[in-house]
Every structure is written in structure tokens, then in C-alpha cells.
C-alpha positions in Angstrom: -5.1 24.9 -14.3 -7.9 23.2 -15.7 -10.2 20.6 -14.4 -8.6 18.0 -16.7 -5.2 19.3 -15.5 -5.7 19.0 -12.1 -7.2 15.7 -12.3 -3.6 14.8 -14.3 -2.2 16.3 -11.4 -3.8 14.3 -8.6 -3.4 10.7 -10.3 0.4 11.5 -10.9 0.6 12.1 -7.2 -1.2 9.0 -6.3 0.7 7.2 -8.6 3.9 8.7 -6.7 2.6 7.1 -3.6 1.9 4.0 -4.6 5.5 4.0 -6.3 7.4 5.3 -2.8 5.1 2.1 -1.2 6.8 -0.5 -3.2 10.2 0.7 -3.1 9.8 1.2 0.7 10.8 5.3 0.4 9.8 7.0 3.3 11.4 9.9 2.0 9.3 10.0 -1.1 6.0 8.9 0.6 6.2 12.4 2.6 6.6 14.3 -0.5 3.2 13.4 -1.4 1.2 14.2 1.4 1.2 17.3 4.2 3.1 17.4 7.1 -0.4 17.4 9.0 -1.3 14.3 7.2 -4.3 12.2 9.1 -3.9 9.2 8.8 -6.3 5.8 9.3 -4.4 2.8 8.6 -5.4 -0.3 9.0 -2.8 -1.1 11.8 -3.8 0.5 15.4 -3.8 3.5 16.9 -7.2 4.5 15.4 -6.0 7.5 13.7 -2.1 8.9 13.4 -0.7 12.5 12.3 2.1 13.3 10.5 4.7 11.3 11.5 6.8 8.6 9.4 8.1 6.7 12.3 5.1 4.2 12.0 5.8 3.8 8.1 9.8 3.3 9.0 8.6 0.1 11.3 6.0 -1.0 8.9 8.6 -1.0 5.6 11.3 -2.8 7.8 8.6 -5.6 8.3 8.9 -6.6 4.1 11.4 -8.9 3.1 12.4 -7.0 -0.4 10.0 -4.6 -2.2 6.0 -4.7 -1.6 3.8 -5.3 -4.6 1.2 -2.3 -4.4 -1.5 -1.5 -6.8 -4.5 0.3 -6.9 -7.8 -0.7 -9.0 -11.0 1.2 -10.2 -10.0 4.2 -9.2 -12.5 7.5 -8.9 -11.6 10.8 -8.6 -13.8 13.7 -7.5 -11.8 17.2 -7.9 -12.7 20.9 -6.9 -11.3 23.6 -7.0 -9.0 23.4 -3.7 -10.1 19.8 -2.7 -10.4 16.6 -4.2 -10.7 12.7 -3.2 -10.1 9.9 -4.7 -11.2 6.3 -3.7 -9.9 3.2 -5.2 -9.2 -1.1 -4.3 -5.6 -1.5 -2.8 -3.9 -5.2 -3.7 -1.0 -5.6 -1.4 1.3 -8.3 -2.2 5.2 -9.3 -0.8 6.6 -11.7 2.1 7.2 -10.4 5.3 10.1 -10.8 7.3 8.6 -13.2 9.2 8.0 -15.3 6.6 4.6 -14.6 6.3 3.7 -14.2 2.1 0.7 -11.5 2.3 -2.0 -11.1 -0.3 -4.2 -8.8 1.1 -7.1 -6.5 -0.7 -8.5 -3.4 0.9 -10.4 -0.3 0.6 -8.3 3.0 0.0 -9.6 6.6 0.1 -7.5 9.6 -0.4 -8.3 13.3 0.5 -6.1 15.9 -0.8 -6.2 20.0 -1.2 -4.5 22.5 -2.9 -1.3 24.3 -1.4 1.1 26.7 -2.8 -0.4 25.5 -6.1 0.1 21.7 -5.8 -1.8 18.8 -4.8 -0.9 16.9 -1.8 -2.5 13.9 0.4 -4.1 15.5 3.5 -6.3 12.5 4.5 -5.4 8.8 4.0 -8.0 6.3 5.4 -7.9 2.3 5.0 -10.3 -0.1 5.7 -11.3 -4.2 5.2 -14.6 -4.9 5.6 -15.4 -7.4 9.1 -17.4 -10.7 9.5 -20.8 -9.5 10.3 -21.4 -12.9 12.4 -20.4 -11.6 15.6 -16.6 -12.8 15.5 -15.7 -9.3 14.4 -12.9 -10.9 12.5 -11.5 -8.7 9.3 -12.5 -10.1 6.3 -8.6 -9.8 4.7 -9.7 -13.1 2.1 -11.9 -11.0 0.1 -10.7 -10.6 -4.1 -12.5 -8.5 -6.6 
């Protein structure tokens, strides 16, 4: 594969993830990433590994599909690893009622296995009010 291939490569797979996000398919989100996966989301623990059973809560909190989409993004790519790092729109009403429209900062790592491209490092992150408060700053738009 070339460089230009791979790079093909990598945004089809993000583009895979983003599509299993808004249809809610766990089963597709863990065909794009390893089973060791780490994972920083922006919901608690600090860091997770691997398992789906977080994402299976998560999707049953969304009323109907989730509006995902990913802006400006930038891919580095190597030979066996890559990153990518891109702005994350999240859009949908909860079940709660709760409509969210929420920007954030996405970074993806990935490596090649068995001659594929898959996820290996997923981290998320909103910047926080600097003021003391500590508060996420979830009203930011680009």
C-alpha cells in the first residue's frame, strides 16, 4: 500500500465510526477499533479498555439516532501507526429530554494489524473554565 492508500484507508475507517455512532451500532463500532482499545471518553472512569458495555448504556440514553460529525480533520500516517485529530459536533435528544449540542475535541490513534487499520487509542476532551470553577466549557462552537 501506498501512503495515499493508507491514508484512504484510515478516513474510510473513521468515517465507519462515526457512521456506527449515529446509527447506535455497537456491533459496528468494535469492527473499527482493537479489542484492546483505550479509551478516554469524556464520561468517567478516567480511562476504559476494551469493553462495549459502556457504549451499550450510553446509546440507550439517545431518543432516536445521534447526529455525529467530525470537522477539520488531520491525519498523520506511518508506516504501522497513524493518528488523526479532528472537532466532534454531537447533536440528538436524550431520553431524558435533554436536546444536546455539544462540540469537542477528538483524537484517534490507530496501527496496523494483519494488514488493516484499526482504532487502538480514542481520547475526548472539552476544554474547562480556567476561573477556578473547573466547569467544562460544553458552549464552545467553531
Amino acid at each position: 500500500m501506498t501512503a495515499a492508500d493508507d491514508a484512504r484507508a484510515i478516513r474510510s475507517l473513521i468515517e465507519a465510526r462515526s457512521d456506527a455512532l449515529r446509527r447506535k451500532d455497537v456491533p459496528a463500532l468494535s469492527r473499527t477499533g482493537t479489542r484492546d482499545i483505550t479509551v478516554y471518553s469524556l464520561a468517567p472512569p478516567l480511562v476504559s479498555a476494551g469493553g462495549l458495555d459502556g457504549v451499550r448504556a450510553w446509546f440507550a440514553t439517545w431518543d432516536g439516532p445521534m447526529g455525529y460529525e467530525l470537522r477539520d480533520l488531520k491525519l498523520t500516517v506511518g508506516d504501522r501507526a497513524a493518528f488523526s485529530h479532528a472537532l466532534a459536533h454531537m447533536t440528538g435528544r436524550r431520553t431524558d429530554g435533554v436536546e444536546t449540542d455539544l462540540w469537542f475535541r477528538l483524537t484517534l490513534g490507530f496501527s496496523k494489524r494483519g494488514g488493516g487499520w484499526k482504532i487502538t487509542h480514542e481520547h475526548h476532551s472539552t476544554p474547562f473554565a480556567m476561573d477556578g470553577s473547573f466547569r467544562a466549557a460544553t458552549d464552545l462552537k467553531p
